[in-house]
BAMINU-766566 format. One record per residue: residue in one letter; x, y, z of N, C-alpha, C in turn. Coordinates in steps of 0.1 Angstrom, whole numbers, plus 2048, in hexadecimal, padded with zeros to 3 digits. Last residue first. Layout:
AXYZXYZXYZ ...
! end
This chain:
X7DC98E3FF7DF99E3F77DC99C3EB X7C99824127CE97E4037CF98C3FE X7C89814337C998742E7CF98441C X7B497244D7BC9704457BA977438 X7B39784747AB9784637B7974458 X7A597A4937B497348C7A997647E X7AB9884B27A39894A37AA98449C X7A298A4D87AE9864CB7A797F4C0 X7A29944F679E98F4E67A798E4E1 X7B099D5107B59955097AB98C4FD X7A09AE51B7999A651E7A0997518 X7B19C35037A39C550D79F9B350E X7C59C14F47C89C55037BA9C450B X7C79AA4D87C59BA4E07C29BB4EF X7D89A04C67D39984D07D19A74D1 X7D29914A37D499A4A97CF99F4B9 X7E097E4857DB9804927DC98C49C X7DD97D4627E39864717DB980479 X7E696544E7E496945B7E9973461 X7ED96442C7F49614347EB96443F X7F59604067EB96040E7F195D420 X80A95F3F78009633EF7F49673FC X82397440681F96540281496A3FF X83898141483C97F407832975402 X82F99542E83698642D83798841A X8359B343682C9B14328359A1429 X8409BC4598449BB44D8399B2445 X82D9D24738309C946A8349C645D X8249EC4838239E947582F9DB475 X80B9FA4948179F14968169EA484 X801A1B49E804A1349580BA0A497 X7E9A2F4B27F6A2A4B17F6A1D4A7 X7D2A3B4BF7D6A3C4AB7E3A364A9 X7D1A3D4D77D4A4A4D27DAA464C5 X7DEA1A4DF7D5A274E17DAA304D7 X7F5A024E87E9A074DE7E2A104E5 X8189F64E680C9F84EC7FFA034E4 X8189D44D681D9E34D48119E74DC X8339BD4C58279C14CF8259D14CF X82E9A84A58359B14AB82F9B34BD X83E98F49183299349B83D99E4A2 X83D97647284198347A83A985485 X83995D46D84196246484797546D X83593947C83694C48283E951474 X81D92546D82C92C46E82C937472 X80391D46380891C47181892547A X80191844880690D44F80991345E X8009324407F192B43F7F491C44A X81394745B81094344C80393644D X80E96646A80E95846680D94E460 X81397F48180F97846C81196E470 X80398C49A80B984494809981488 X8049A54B57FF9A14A580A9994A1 X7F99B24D28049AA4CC7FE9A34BD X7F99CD4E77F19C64E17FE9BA4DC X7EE9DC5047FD9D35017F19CC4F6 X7DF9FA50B7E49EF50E7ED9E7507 X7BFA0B4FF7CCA0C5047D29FE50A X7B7A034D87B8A004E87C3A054EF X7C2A064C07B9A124C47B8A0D4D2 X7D99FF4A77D79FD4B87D0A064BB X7DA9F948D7D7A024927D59FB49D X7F59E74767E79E74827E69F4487 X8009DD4577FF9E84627F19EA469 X81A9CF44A80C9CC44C8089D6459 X82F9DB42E82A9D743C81B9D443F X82F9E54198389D74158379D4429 X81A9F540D8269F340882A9E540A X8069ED42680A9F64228149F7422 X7EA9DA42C7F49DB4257FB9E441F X7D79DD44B7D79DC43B7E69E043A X7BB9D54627C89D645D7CA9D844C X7A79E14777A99DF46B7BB9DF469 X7929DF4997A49DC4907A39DB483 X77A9F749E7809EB49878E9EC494 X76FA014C0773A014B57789F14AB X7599FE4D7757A0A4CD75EA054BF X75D9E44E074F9E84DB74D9F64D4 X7729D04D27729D94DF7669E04D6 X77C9C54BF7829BF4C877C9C34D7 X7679BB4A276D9C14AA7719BF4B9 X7799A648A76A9A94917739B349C X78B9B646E78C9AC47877A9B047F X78D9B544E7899BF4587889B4468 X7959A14397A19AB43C79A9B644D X78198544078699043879199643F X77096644877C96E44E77F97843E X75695E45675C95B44A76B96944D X75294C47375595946D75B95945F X75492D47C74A93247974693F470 X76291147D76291A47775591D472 X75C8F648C76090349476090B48A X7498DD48E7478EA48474E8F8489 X7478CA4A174D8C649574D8D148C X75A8D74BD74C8D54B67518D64A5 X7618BB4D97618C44CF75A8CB4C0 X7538A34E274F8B04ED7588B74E2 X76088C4D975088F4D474D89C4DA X77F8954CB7778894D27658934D4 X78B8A74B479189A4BA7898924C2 X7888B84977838B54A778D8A84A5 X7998C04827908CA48A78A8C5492 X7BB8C14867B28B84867A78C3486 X7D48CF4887D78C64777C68BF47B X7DB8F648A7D18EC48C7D28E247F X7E790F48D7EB90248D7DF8F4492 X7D392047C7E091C4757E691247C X7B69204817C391E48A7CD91A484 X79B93647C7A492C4777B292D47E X78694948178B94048E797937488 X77F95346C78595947278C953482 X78294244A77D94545478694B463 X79493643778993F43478194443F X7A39224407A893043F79E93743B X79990945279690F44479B91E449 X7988FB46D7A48FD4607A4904454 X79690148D78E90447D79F8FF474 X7A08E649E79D8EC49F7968F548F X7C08DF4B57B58DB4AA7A78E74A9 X7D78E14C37D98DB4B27C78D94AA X7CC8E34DA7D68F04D67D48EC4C4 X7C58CE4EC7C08D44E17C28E34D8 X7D18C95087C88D45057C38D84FD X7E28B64F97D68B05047D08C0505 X7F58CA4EC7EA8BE4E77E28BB4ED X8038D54FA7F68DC4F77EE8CF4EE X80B8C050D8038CA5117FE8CF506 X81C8BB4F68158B04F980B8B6505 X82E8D24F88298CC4E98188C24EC X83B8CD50B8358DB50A8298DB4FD X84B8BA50B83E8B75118368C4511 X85A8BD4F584E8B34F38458B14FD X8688D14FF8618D44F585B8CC4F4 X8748C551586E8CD51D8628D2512 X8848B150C8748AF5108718B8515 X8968BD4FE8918BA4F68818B64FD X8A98DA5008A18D15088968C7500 X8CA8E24F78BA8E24F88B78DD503 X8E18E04E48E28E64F38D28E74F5 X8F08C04D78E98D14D48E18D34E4 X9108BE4C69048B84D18FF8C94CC X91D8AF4AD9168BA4AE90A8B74B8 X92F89B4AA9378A64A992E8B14AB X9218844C592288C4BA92C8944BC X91E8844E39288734D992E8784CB X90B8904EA9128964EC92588D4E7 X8EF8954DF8FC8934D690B8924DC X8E58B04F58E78A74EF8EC8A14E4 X8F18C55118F98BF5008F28B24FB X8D58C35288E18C45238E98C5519 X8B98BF52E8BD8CB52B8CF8CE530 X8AD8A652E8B58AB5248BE8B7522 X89E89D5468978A953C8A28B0533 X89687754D8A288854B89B893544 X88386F54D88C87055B899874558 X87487653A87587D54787A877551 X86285F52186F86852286F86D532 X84D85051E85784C529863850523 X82E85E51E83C86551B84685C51F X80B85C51581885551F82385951A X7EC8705117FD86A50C80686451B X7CC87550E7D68725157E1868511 X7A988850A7B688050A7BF87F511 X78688050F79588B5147A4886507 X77287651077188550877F88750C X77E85550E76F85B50F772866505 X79E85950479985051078C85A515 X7B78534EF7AA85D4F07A28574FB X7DA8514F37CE84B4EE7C18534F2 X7FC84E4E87F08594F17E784E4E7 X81F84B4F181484B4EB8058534F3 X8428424F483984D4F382D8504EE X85382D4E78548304F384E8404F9 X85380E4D884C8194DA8538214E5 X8648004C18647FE4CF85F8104D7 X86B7DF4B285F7EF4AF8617F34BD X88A7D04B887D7D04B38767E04B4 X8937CC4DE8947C74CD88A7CF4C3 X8957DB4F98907CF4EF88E7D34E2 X8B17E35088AB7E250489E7D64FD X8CB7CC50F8C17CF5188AE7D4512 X8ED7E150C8E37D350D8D77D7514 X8F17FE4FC8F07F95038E57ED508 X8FA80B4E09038004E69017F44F5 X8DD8154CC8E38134DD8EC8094DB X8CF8114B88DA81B4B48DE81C4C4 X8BF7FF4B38CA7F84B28D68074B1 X8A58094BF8AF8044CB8BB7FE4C8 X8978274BD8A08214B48AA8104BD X87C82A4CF88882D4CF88E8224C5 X85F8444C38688344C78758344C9 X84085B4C984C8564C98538444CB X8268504C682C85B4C48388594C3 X80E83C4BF8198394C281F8464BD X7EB8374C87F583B4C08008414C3 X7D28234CD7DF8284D37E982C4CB X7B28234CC7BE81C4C67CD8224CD X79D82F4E87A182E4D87AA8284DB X7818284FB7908294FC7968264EC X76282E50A76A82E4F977B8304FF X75282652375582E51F76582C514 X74581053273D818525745822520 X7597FF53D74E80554274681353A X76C80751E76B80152C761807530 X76F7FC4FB76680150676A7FC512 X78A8004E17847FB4ED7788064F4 X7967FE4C57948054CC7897FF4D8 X7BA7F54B87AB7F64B97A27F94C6 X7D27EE4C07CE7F84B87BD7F64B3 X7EC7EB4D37DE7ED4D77DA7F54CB X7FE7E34C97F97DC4C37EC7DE4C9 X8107FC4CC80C7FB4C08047F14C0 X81C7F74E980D7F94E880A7F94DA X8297D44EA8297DF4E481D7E54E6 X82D7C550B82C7C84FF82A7D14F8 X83A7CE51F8357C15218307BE510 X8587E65188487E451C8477D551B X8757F05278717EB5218617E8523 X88181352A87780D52D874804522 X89E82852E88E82352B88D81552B X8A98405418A783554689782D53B X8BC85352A8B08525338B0843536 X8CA8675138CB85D51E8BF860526 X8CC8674ED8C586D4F88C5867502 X8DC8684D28E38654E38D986C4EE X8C587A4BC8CF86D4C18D686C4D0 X8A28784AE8AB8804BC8BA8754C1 X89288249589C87649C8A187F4A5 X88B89147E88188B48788687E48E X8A08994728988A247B88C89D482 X8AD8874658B088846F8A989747B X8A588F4478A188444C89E88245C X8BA8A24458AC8A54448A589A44F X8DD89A44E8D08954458C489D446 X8E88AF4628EA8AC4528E28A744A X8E58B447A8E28BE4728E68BF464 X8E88A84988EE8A248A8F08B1480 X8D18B04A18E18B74A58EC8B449C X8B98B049B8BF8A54A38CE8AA4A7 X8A58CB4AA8AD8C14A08B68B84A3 X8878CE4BB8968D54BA8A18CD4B1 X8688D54B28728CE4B88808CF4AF X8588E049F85D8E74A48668E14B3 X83F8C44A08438D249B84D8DC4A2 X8328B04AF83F8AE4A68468BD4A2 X81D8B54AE8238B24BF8318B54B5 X80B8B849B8128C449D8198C04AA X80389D49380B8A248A8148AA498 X7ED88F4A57F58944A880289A4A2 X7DD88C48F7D689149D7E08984A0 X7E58854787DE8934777DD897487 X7FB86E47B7F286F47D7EC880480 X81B86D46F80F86B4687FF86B469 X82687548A82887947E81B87D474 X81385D49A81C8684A081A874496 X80484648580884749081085448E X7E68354727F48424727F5842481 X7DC81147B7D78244767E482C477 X7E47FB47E7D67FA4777D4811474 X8017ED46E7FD7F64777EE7FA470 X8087CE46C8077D84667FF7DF471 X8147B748380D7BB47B8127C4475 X8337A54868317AE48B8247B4480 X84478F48383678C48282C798486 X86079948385979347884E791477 X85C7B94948607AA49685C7A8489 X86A7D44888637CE48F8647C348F X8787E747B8827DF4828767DA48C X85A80047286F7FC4718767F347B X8427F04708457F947A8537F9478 X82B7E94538317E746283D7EF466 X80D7FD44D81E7FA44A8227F4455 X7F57FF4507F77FA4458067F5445 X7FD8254537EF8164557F380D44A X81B82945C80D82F45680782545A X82F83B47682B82C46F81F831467 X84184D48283884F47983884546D X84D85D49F84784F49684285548C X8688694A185E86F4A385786149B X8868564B887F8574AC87485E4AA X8A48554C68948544C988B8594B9 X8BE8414CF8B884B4C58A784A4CA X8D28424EE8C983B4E18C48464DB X8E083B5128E38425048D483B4FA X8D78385308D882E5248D7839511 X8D28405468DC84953F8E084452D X8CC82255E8CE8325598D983554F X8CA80554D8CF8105528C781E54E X8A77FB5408B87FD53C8BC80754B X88A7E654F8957F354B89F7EF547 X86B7D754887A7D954D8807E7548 X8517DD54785B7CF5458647CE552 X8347F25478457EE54B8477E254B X8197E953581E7ED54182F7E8541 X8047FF51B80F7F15208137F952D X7EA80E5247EE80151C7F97F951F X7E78275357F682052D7F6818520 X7CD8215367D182E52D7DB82A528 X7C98065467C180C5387C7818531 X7D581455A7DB8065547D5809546 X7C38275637CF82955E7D582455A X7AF81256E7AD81C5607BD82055C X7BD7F45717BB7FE5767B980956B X7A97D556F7B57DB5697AD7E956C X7947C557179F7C75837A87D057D X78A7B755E77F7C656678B7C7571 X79A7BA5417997B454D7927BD557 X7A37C452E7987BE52F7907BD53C X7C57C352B7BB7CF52F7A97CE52E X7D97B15357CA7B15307BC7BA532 X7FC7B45287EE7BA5337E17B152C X80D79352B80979C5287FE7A352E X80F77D53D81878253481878D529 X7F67845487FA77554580877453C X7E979A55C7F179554F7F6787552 X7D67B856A7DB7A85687DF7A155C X7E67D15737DA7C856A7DD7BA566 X7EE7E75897E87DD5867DC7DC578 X80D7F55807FE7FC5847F67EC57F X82A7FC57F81F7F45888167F2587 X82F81556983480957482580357C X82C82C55B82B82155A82E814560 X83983B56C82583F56881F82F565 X84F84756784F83856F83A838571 X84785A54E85284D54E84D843557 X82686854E83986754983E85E552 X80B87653B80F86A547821867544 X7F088453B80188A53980587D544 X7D388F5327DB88B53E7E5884536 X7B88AB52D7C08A252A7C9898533 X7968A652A7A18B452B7A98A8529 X7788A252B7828A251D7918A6521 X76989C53C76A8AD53976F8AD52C X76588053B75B88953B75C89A536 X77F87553A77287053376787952F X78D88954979388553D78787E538 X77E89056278989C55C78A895550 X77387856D76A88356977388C560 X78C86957378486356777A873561 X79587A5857A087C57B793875573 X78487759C78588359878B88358B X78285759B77785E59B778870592 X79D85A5AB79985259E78C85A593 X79D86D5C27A486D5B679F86C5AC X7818595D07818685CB78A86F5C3 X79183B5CF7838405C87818505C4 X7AF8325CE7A183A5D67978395CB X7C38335BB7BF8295C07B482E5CD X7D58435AC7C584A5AB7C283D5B3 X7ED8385A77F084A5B17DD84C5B1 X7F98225A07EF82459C7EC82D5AA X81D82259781481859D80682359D X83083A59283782959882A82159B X83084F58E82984C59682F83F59D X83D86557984285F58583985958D X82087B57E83187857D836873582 X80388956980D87A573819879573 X7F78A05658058A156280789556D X7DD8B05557DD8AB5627EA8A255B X7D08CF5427D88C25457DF8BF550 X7BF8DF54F7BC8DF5417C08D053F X7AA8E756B7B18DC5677B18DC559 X78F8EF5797968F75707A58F4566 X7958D759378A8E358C7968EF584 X7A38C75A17A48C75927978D258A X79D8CA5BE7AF8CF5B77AA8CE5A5 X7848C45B87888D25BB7918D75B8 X7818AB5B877E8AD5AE7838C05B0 X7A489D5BD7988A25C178F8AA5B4 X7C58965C77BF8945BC7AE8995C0 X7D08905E47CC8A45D97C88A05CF X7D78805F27CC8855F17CB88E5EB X7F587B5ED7EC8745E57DF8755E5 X8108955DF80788E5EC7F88865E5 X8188A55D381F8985D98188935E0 X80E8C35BB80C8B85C78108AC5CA X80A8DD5AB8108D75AB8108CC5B9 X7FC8F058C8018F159F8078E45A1 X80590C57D80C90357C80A8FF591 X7F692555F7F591E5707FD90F573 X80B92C5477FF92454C80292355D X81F93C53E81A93C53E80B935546 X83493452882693452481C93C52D X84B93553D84F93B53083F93D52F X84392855484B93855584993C549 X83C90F54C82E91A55083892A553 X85690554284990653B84190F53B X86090055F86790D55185A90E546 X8508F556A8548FC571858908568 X8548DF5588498E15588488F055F X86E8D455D86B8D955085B8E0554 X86C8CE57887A8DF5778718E1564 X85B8BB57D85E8C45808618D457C X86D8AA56E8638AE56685A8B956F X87F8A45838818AA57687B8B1568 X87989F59C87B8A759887C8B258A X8718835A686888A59E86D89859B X8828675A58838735A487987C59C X86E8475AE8768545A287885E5A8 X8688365BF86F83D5C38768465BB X8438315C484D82B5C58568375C6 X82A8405C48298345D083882C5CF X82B8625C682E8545C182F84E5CB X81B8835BB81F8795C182186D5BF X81B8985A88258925A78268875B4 X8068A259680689A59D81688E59D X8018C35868128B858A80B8B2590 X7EE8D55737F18CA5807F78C457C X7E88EE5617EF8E555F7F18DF56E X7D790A54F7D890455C7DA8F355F X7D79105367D691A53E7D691254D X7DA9085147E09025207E490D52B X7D29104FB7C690E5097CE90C512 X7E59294F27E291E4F37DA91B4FB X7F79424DD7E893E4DA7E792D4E1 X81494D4F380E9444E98029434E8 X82D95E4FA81E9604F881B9594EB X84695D51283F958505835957502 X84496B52D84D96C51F84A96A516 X81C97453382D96C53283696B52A X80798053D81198753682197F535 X7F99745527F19785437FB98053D X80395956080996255E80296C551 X7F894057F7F59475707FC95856B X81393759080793E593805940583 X82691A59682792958F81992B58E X81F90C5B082F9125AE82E9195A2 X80B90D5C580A9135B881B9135B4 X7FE8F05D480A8F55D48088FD5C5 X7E68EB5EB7E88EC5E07F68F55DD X7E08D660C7EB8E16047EB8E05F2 X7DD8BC6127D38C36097D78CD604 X7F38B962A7F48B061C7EC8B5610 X8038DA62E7FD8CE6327F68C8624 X8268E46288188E36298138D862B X8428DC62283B8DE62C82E8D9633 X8438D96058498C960E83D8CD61F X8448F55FF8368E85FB8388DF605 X85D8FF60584E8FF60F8458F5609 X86C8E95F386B8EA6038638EE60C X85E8FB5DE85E8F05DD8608E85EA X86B9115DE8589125E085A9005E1 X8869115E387F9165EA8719135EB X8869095C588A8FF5CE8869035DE X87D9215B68799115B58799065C3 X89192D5BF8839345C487D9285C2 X8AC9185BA8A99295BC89B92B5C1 X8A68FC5AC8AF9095AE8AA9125B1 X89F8DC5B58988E75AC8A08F05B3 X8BB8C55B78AE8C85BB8AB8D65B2 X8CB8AE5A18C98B85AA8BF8BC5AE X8C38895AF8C78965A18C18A45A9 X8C18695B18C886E5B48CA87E5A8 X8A78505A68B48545A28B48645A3 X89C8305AD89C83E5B38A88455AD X8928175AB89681E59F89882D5A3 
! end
């Protein structure tokens, strides 16, 4: 299944040749941590591992070049490794999310890997990122199906759930769908004997609402409806042994809790001309909670899109669509989505849809009752903000690069500015139009940052 595609450009492709170099334990930084990157976002996602080595023959480039653009724009430490001894408990010290790609078969088959990735996601909680051929090979025994019961079935067999069938060609055109089955409903164009779904999936499920947010439109740009559909997307996908939807209750291995599996994305399969597919509910993107961590399967990435898609349409659209869902699905496994929800308090995360997700988060994050006077940022002075006329105006008393953001109760950027601070300097902002809304406000010392909410 080896498939042929350009190599990484410019400085990329240079660091990437010396990597080939080095000796096998070589840690490869291809983007170093950046505390000032184009895009300045509120995320845990501070240090990200590629394990990009394979026992078979994908192209691992692709996810790559997205991951590569990812940590340029955000920001996060990005290292990166081909080789099959680097898994360690060392290489994964300080590890937010750990990135399988492409594996083709089970890349932790040692003991010290295995061992290292189970401690990272059972025990620490952090997260793991599994894409396309991830799902190939990986032993468990089946009788026509997995039996993940089975004491010979590989942990990472355990995380997939289903294991590869078969394939369509490369390039296989189809619609992809954001799920959102509830509990209770069967699944659109499922078999006839096909149960009812035992809990919310993708859409419908609070966990993962915000993966969905702020993905790029279908290009169509007529129905509404069609904003949570992606049409003529090409990729080589993947038929499963069976559906994971039907893993839906929750399991113990060797003492440690594996939840239900919830189905993020599907692909539409009667909107392809091309044979092959399978019929019916047809997952093709999920995550399940495995101990204290989590962890999603993507078998999007053996393209990164980043061409016209639509391109059959009168309206392709010039994006990337996985580079946003896996940017999405990073801060998920880091917990970006969760967290205080009550706007009455000073820790509250406008994008937060859960307040915990597995037992090492703390069921009581809001602690600060939150007013107009922020806590202080720096031991002499305070940020006060206040409303004047029809702006919202900070005082920057630190020297350095500050950044303030509005935001609406739902999470919404409504404005932000930056501005450097000392000597009584002012950054004023337009004042949003709503009964109630969020400033945030990062200050230069030590990178604090005071969030409150303001009801003019």
């Amino acid at each position: 299944m080896r498939i042929s595609s350009a190599g990484v450009k410019g400085w990329m492709a240079a660091a990437w040749v010396l990597a080939a170099s080095l000796p096998l334990m070589a840690q490869v930084a291809v983007v170093p941590s950046n505390p000032n990157p184009p895009v300045k976002v509120n995320t845990k996602v501070k240090h990200v591992l590629l394990n990009n080595y394979t026992l078979g023959g994908h192209d691992q480039t692709f996810m790559l070049d997205v991951l590569t653009r990812l940590a340029t724009k955000y920001g996060f430490q990005l290292d990166v490794s081909d080789t099959r001894t680097y898994i360690t408990p060392s290489t994964l010290e300080g590890v937010d999310v750990a990135v399988f790609n492409n594996g083709e078969g089970d890349v932790l088959s040692d003991s010290t890997s295995l061992g290292a990735m189970k401690n990272l996601i059972q025990v620490k909680g952090k997260g793991l990122l599994q894409e396309h051929g991830a799902a190939s090979y990986i032993p468990c025994p089946t009788s026509g199906r997995e039996d993940l019961t089975d004491p010979d079935c590989r942990w990472l067999a355990r995380i997939l759930v289903r294991q590869y069938r078969s394939q369509v060609a490369y390039n296989t055109e189809v619609r992809v769908i954001a799920d959102s089955v509830k509990q209770g409903e069967v699944p659109p164009n499922a078999d006839a004997d096909a149960p009812a779904a035992t809990m919310n999936h993708g859409r419908s499920n609070p966990e993962s609402r915000m993966i969905f947010e702020a993905l790029p439109p279908n290009g169509l740009g007529i129905n509404p409806a069609q904003k949570y559909s992606w049409d003529s997307l090409a990729d080589q996908w993947f038929n499963f042994i069976a559906s994971p939807r039907l893993q839906d209750s929750q399991q113990v291995f060797d003492g440690v809790t594996f939840s239900p599996v919830n189905v993020l994305f599907s692909l539409d399969v009667d909107s392809s001309k091309t044979p092959g597919l399978r019929t019916g509910d047809h997952p093709c993107a999920w995550g399940r909670k495995v101990g204290a961590g989590l962890t999603a399967f993507n078998s999007f990435g053996h393209w990164d899109y980043l061409r016209p898609r639509g391109a059959s349409t009168a309206h392709p659209v010039k994006d990337s669509l996985e580079e946003k869902v896996t940017w999405n699905l990073l801060r998920y496994l880091a917990r970006d989505f969760m967290g205080c929800m009550d706007n009455r308090y000073q820790e509250y995360n406008p994008e937060a849809s859960v307040t915990t997700l597995t037992s090492i988060d703390d069921p009581s994050p809001c602690k600060t009752p939150a007013n107009t006077r922020l806590q202080p940022l720096s031991g002499k002075q305070e940020n006060r903000f206040k409303v004047d006329g029809k702006s919202v105006v900070v005082p920057l008393y630190e020297n350095g690069d500050y950044r303030v953001r509005i935001l609406s109760m739902d999470g919404k950027a409504l404005a932000s500015a930056s501005g450097r601070g000392g000597d009584g300097r002012l950054l004023s902002l337009p004042a949003p139009q709503a009964k109630s809304y969020v400033v945030r406000i990062e200050a230069p010392r030590s990178g604090l940052s005071s969030t409150s909410v303001l009801t003019p």
